[in-house]
N, C-alpha and C positions, 0 to 999 in steps of 0.2 A: 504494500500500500504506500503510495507516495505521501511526502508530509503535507501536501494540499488536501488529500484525500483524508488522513487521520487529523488533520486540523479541523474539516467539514464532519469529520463524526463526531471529535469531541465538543464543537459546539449543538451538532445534534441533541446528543448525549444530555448534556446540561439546561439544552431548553425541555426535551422531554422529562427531568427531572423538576425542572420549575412548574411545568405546569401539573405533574403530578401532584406536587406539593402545593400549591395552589387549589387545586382541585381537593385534594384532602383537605385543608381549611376551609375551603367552600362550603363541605359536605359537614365538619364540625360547628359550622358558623347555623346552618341548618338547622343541624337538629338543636343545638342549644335554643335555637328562637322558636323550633315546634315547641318545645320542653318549657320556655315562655308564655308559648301562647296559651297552655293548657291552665296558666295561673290566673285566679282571675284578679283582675284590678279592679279600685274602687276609692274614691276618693269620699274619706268621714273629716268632718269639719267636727270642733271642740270649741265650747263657749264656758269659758270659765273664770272666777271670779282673781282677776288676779291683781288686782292694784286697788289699792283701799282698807278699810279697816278687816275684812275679813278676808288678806289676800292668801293666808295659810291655809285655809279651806282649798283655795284654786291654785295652790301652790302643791298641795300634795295630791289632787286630782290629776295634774297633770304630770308631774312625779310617777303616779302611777298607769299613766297612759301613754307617759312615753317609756317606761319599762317594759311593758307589754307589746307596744309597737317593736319596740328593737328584740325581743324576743320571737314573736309570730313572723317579722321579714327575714329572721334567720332558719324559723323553718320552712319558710318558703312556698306552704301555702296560698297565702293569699297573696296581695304587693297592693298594700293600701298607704296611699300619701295623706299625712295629717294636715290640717288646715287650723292651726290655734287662735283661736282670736279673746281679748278683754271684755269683758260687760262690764268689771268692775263692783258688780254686785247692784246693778242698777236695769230697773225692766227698761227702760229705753233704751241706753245700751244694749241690753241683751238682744231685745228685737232689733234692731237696727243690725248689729253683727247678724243676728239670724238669718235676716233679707241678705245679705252679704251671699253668705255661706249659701243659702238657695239657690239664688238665683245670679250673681254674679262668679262662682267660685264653684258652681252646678255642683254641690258635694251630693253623695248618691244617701247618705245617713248624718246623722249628729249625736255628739253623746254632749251631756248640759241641758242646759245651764245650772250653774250650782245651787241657786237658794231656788224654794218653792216661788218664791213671790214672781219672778224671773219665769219659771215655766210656765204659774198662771196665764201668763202672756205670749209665752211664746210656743210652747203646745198647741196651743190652738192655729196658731199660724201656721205649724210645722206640718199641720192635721191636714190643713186646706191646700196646701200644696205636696201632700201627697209624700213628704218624705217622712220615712221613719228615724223618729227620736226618743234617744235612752238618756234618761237622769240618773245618775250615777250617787245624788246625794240627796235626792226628794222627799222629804217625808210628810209630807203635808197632806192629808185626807183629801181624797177625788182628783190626784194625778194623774194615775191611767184611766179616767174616765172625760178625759181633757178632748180626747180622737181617740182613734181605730190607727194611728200610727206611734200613739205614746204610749212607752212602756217606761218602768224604772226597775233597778237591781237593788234599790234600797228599801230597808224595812223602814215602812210606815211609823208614826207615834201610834198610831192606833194597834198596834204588834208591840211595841216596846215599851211603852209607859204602863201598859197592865203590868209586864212580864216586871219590871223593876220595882212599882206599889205594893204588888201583891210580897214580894220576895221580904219586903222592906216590913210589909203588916204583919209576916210569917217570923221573922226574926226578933223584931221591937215591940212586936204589941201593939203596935199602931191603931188609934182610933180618933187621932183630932191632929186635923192638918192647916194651914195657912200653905195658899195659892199664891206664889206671881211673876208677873211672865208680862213682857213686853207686847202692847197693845197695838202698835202703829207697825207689826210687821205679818204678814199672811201665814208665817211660819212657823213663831210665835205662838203666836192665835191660835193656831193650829194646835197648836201642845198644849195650850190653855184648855182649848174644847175638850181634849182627848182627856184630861186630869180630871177636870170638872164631871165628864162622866163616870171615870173610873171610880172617883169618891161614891158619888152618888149610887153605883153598882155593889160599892163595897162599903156601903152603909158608915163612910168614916163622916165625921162632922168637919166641915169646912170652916174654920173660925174667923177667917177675915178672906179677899182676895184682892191684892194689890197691883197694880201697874205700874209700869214706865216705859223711858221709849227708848228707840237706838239714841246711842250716843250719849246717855244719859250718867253721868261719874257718880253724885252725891245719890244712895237709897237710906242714907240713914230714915226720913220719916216714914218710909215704907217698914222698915224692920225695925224702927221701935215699938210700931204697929202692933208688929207679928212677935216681938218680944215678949210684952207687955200679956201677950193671951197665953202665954204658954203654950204653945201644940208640941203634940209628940214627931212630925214630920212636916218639912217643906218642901212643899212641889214644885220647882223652878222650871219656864221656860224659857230660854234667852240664848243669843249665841254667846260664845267664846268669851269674847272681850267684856262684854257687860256681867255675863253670867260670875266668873273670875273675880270681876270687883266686888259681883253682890256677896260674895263666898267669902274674901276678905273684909269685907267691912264688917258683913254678920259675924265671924268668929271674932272679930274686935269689940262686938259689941257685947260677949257673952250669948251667944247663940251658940250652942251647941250640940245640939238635934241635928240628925242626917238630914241631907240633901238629898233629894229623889230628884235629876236635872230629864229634860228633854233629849233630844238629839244634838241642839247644839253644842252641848259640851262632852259631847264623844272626841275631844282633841286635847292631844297632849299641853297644847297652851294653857287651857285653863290651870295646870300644873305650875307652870314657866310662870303665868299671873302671877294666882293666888298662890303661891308655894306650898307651906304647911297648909294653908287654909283650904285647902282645896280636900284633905284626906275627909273622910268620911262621904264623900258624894255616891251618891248611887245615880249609874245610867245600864242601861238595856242594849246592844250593839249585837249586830252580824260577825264583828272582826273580834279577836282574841290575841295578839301577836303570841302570846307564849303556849298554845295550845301545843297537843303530843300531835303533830301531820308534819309527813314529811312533806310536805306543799307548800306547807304556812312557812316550815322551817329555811326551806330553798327561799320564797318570797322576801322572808326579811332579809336573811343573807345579801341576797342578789340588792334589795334594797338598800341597805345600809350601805355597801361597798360603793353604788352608783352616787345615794347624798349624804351620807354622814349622818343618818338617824334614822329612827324606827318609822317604818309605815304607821299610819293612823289608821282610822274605822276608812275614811275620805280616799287615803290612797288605795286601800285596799279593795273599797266597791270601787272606784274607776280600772283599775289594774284587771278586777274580774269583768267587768261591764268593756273593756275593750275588748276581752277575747272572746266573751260570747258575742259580740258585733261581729266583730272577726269570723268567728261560726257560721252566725247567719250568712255574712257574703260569702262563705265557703259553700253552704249549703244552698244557698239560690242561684248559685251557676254561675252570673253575671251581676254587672252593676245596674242593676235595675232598685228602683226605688220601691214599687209592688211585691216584686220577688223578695227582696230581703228583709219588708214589713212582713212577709205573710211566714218567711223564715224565721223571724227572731219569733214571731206570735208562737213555733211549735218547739220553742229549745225546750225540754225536759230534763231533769237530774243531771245536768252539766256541774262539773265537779268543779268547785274555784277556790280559790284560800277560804273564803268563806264559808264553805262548804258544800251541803250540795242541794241547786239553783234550779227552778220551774217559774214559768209564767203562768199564770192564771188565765181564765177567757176575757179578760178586760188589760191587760198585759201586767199586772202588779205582780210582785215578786213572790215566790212562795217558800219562806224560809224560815226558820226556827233563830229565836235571838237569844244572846248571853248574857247574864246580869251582872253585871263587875262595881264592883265601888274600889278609889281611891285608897290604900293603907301605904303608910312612909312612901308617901310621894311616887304612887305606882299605880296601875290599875292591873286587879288581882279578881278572878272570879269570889264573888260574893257568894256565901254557904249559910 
C-alpha cells in the first residue's frame, strides 16, 4: 500500500470512529431525555408568611419545603420547580401573590398560605380557578369546606383542643377555667369557639372570658381578671408572640395554673419568649420530634444539619404536605390542575413524620394528635 493510500485509510479510519462515537452519544443523549420524559413536571407555587411578626411560622414552612423539594428531585420522581412568594401574614398580600402564582406564574398547585385568616381569602379564589390548594398550617374550622380544591394536612383546633382539655381535666381535676384569646384575628376566634364548646361539653365552669388583639404587649388587666377568680385552668388562644408574653406576664403575676394554648403556640419560640414561663403549657400537635420512628429520626437529623435547629409542629406539616403534593403529581400523570385535585382528594394512609395521613371527603386531614406540655424548657408528651 502506498503512503497516499495508508494516509487515505487512516483518515478513513478516524472519521469512521468519530462518527461512531458521535452516534453512541447521540443514542445516550436519547435515551437519557426518553428516561426524562417519562418524569412528570409540575410547577407548585408556596405562599408563606415570611416577613413580619410571625415570620418563624413561614420560616420553618418553608425550611421544611425546601427539604423535601431537595429530597423528592433527588429521587427523581417527579421534577417540580418551586415558586416562593411573601404575604407577610396579611390577606391582601396573600391574595395578591395568589393571582401571581395562578395566573401569571401558571403554577399547576399551591401549598399556603400560612394563617387561617389568609386562606379565608384565598381558598376561595384558589377554588374558582380551579387549582388545587394544600394549607400546611390551617387550623381554623370550615377550611376544606372553603372549595372542592382545598384541602389541609393540618389538624384542626377542633381535633386538638379537646384532645389537650380533656388530658388536662384527667390529670388536675379540672373544673373552672378562664378563657382568652385574641378577638381581631379569624384564627384566634377560631380557638376561642372550639374552647368555648369544649367547656360547655365538658360541663367545666367558665369564670371570666377575656380578649385582646394582635400586637397587643400590656395583659396585665386581663389577668388580674383571671387572677382575682381563681380557676383551676387557662385556655389560651393566640399566636407565638402574644401568646409568650401572656405566659410571662401571668407567671409574674402569680399565676400559676397550667396553660391549655391553641395551635399557635405549637413553636418553639414561645420557649425562646417566655423562657421558664413558658413550662407548664399544654398544647395538642400532629409532630413529636422525639418520638421512637425511624422517619421522624432521619427528618430531624437531615433537618438540623440543613439549619441549625429542631423542626417544629410548622416545619414538619409542610415537609409532609410537600410530599404528599409531590404524590399527587406522581399519581395524576401530568400537570394538570383536575388531575392532581382529584389525586390528592384519594391519598390514603401515606406515611409522613407525622405519621400516618388520609383525607376525608371534604379534603380535611385525618389524623390522631399528641398532647405534650412544656417541662424545663422542652416539650415532652404529657401523661
Amino acid at each position: 500500500m502506498s503512503k497516499r493510500s495508508k494516509l487515505l485509510f487512516t483518515v478513513l479510519m478516524a472519521f469512521t470512529l468519530v462518527m461512531l462515537a458521535a452516534c453512541g452519544n447521540s443514542s445516550t443523549d436519547d435515551t437519557e431525555s426518553a428516561d426524562s420524559d417519562d418524569v412528570v413536571k409540575a410547577k407548585v407555587g408556596v405562599i408563606s408568611y415570611l416577613t413580619g411578626s410571625g415570620a418563624s411560622y413561614g420560616e420553618a414552612i418553608t425550611n421544611g419545603i425546601n427539604l423535601a423539594h431537595k429530597e423528592i428531585t433527588e429521587l427523581g420522581e417527579v421534577d417540580i420547580e418551586l415558586k416562593i412568594e411573601d404575604s407577610a401574614g396579611k390577606q391582601e398580600e396573600a391574595l395578591s401573590v395568589a393571582q401571581k402564582l395562578m395566573n401569571s406564574e401558571n403554577v399547576d398547585a399551591i401549598i399556603g398560605p400560612t394563617l387561617s385568616t389568609e386562606m379565608q381569602i384565598v381558598g376561595p379564589e384558589a377554588d374558582l380557578n380551579g387549582v388545587p390548594i394544600l394549607g400546611t398550617s390551617n387550623t381554623a374550622e370550615g377550611i376544606p369546606q372553603l372549595g372542592e380544591y382545598v384541602f389541609r394536612n393540618s389538624i384542626p383546633e377542633t381535633l386538638a383542643i379537646p384532645a389537650s382539655v380533656q388530658k388536662a381535666i384527667d390529670k388536675y381535676g379540672a373544673k373552672k377555667v378562664a378563657i382568652l384569646y385574641g378577638n381581631d384575628d379569624v384564627f384566634t376566634k377560631a380557638g376561642y369557639d372550639t374552647m368555648k364548646q369544649v367547656a360547655e361539653d365538658l360541663d367545666l365552669e367558665v369564670l371570666t372570658t377575656e380578649t385582646f388583639q394582635l400586637g397587643q404587649s400590656d395583659y396585665k388587666a386581663q389577668l388580674t381578671k383571671i387572677k382575682s377568680l381563681n380557676p383551676d385552668l387557662v385556655l389560651a388562644s393566640a399566636l407565638y408572640n402574644e401568646g409568650a408574653v401572656i405566659l410571662d406576664q401571668a407567671r409574674k403575676m402569680g399565676i400559676d395554673v397550667p396553660f391549655v394554648g391553641g395551635n399557635g403556640f405549637n413553636s418553639p419560640e414561645v420557649i425562646k419568649i417566655a423562657g421558664d414561663a413558658a413550662n407548664g403549657l399544654i398544647v395538642a400537635t400532629p409532630w413529636f420530634a422525639k418520638k421512637d420512628d425511624e422517619k421522624v429520626k432521619k427528618f430531624v437529623e437531615d433537618y438540623e444539619a440543613a439549619y441549625g435547629m429542631e423542626p417544629d409542629q410548622f416545619a414538619a406539616q409542610a415537609y409532609d404536605g410537600f410530599y404528599v403534593m409531590a404524590e399527587a403529581i406522581k399519581n395524576a400523570g401530568e400537570a394538570d390542575r383536575d388531575a392532581i385535585r382529584d389525586a390528592l382528594a384519594e391519598i390514603k394512609d401515606f406515611e409522613g413524620v407525622l405519621g400516618n395521613m388520609s383525607f376525608d371527603e371534604e379534603g380535611d386531614i385525618i389524623m390522631e394528635p399528641t398532647v405534650l406540655i412544656i417541662e424545663d424548657d422542652e416539650y415532652v408528651v404529657f401523661e
